[in-house]
N, C-alpha and C positions, 0 to 999 in steps of 0.2 A: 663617718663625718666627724669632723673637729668640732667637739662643741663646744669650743671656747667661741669660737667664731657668731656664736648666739650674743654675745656679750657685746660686740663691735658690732652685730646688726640690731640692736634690740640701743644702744648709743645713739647710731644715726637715725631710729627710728623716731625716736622720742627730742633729737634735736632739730628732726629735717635740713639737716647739713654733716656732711665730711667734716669738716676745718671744727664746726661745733662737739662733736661726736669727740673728734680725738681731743680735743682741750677738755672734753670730761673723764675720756678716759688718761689721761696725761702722756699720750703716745702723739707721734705725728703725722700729718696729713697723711703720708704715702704706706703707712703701717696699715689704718683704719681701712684706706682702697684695695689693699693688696688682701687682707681676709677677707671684706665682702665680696671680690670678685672672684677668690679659692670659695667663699661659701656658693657663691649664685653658682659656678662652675661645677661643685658636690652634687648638688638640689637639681643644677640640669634647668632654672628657672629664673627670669632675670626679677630681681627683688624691690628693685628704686628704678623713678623716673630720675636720670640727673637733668637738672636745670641751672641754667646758671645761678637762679638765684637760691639753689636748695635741691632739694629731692624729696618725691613723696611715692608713698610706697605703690608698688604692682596690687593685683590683685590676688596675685601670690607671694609676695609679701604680707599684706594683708592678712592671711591665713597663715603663712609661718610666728607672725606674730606672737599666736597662740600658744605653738607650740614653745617658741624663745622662753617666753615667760615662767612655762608651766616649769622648765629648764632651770631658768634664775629663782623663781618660787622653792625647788627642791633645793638647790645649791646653797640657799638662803636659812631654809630650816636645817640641813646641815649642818652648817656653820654653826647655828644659835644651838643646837648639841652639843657639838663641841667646845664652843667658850662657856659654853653651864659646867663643864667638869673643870675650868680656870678658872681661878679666881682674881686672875689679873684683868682687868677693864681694860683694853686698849682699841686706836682706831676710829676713827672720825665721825661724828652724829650733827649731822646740819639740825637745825632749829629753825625753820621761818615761824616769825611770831612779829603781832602789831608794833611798830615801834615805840608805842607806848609802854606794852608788856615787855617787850625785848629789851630795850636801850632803861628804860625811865625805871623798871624792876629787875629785871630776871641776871642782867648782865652784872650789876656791884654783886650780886650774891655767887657766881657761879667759882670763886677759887675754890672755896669749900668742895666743890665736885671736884676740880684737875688739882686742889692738892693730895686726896683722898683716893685719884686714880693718874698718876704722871701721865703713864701712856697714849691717855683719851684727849683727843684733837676734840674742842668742842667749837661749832661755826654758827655764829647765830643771824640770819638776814632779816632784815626786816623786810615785812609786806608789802611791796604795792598791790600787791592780788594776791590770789588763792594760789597756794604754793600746789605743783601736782606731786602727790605720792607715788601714785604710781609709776610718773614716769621719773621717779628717785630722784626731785631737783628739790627734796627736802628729806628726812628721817621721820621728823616730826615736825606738826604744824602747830599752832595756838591758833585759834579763830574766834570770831563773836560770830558768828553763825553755824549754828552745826549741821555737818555735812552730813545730807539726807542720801548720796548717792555714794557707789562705788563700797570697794571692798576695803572700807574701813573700820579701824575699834577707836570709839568715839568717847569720851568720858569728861563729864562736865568738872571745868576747874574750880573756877570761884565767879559769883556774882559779883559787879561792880558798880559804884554810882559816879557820877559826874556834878559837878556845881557849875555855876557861871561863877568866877573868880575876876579878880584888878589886883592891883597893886596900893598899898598905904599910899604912895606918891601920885599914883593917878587917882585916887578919890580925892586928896586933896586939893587937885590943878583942878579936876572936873566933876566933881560932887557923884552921888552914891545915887546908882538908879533903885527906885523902890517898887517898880512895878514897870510891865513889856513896855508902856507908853513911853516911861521915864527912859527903857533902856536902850530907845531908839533915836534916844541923843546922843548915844555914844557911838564910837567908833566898836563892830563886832568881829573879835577877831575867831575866824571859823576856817572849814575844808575848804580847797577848790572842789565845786561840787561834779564838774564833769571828771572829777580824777578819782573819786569817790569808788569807793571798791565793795562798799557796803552800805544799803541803805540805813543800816545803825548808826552810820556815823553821821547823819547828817539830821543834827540836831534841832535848829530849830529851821524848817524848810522854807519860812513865811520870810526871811531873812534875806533872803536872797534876789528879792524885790526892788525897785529903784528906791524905797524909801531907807534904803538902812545904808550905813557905813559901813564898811569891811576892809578888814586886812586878812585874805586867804594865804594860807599855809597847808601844803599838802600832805605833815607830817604833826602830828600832835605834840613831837618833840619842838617843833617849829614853832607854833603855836601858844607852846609854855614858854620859849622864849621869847617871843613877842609880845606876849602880856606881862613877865616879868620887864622888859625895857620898856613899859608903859603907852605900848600901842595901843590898849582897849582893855576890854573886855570878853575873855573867854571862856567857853566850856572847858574846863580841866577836870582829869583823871582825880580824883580826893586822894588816893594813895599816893603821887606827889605831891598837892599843893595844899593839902593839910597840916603835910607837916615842915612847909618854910615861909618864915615867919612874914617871908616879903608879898607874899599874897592872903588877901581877905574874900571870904566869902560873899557873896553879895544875893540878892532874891532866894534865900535859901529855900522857899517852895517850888523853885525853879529844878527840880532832880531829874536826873535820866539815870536808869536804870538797865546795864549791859552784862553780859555775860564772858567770859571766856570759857573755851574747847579746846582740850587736849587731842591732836588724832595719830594717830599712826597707820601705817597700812597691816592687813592683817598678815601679810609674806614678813613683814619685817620686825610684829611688834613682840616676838621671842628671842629676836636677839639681843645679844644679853648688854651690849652695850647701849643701844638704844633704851630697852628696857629700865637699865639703869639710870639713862639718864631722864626717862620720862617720869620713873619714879621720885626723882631728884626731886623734878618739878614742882610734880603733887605735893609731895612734900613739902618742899620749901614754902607754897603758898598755903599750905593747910596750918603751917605752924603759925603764920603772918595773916589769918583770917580777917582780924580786925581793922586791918588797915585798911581791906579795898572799900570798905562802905562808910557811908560818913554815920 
């Protein structure tokens, strides 16, 4: 048997689509069809249901699964032998992290990694959910919740805190709340909560009641611009809006306290690209410890 062909079935498995499958593997539709049906034809066992709007796997499929993996699992510790004896880094490492962590920290810092290694394609996506490892539609994840399930190496980043922040110019138009009563004069700019990906993020829950104002933003990068153009009053990350000058603290016993998670999966977390670039991570926050807390 060709066991490449574990590759193209082990793609369509994890995207339950053809057309999905080859845009991950960057080949096209009729390539992807033509090994899975030399593989189903090897195996003697038909592998997918096709449907139009997808395919999901047999019941032997199902059980080849196992084997695919165990296939890419070696293939994979391979590899990370081999680039341990280069010293060259090259080769693509997806990032899904909150777009808070991704975009508002991790992204101004990352030249220092790709001037330090040309080679390495670094992709960073931001979260609307839990990125899956194992079916490789990340390298590495950042989460606030650490993941209790599956065969992951999970390693705690940095704790973080949150304030409710304005702007100098919105305290001036609409005066300074000084307790939950007062802050229920203002406009609160917060998540949509059905879009919500994590109960952490949904800060203050009482909120979301007829008595309050709100301007929802599904993105916290959203959010910090919306309170900078003086929509309200939001829960901000301290690690940006502590340090510009256009936003003010406001109810400072007002704190939340969050975490970020580093995970990788354990088939991938030797290789050495990845590796490097998780250590990057650690690193780069470990030297910048003081900033995420107020």
């Amino acid at each position: 048997m060709d066991w490449d062909h574990a590759r193209f079935f082990l793609a369509v498995a994890r995207t339950g689509q053809f057309l999905a499958g080859a845009k991950l593997l960057r080949v096209d539709h009729a390539t992807v069809s033509r090994r899975i049906n030399a593989l189903e034809a090897e195996l003697g066992a038909k592998l997918f249901e096709r449907r139009t709007t997808g395919c999901t796997l047999t019941a032997a499929g199902d059980r080849f699964v196992v084997a695919a993996e165990r296939i890419e699992a070696e293939m994979l510790r391979a590899r990370a032998d081999l680039s341990a004896t280069d010293i060259s880094i090259s080769g693509t490492v997806r990032i899904g992290a909150p777009d808070g962590f991704g975009t508002m920290f991790l992204c101004s810092r990352l030249a220092r990694l790709t001037e330090r290694h040309p080679g390495l394609t670094v992709q960073v996506v931001p979260l609307p959910r839990t990125f899956s490892l194992s079916k490789r539609e990340a390298d590495i994840a950042i989460t606030i919740d650490r993941p209790e399930a599956g065969r992951l190496m999970v390693r705690k980043l940095i704790d973080y805190t949150l304030h409710a922040y304005a702007t100098k110019a919105y305290l001036k138009a609409h005066g300074e709340p000084t307790d939950m009563e007062t802050l229920r004069d203002h406009t609160l700019v917060t998540y949509v909560q059905d879009l919500l990906f994590s109960p952490a993020l949904n800060f203050l829950p009482d909120s979301f009641g007829p008595a309050w104002r709100r301007l929802e933003c599904a993105s916290a990068t959203g959010q910090s611009e919306a309170v900078r153009g003086g929509a309200g009053v939001g829960i901000l990350h301290d690690y940006l809006a502590k340090r510009d000058a256009d936003f003010v603290r406001v109810l400072p016993d007002l704190a939340f306290l969050r975490s970020y998670w580093l995970v990788t999966h354990e088939d991938t977390r030797e290789t050495m690209r990845v590796r490097t670039v998780a250590d990057f991570i650690a690193e780069t926050v470990n030297a910048e410890r003081d900033l995420f807390t107020a």
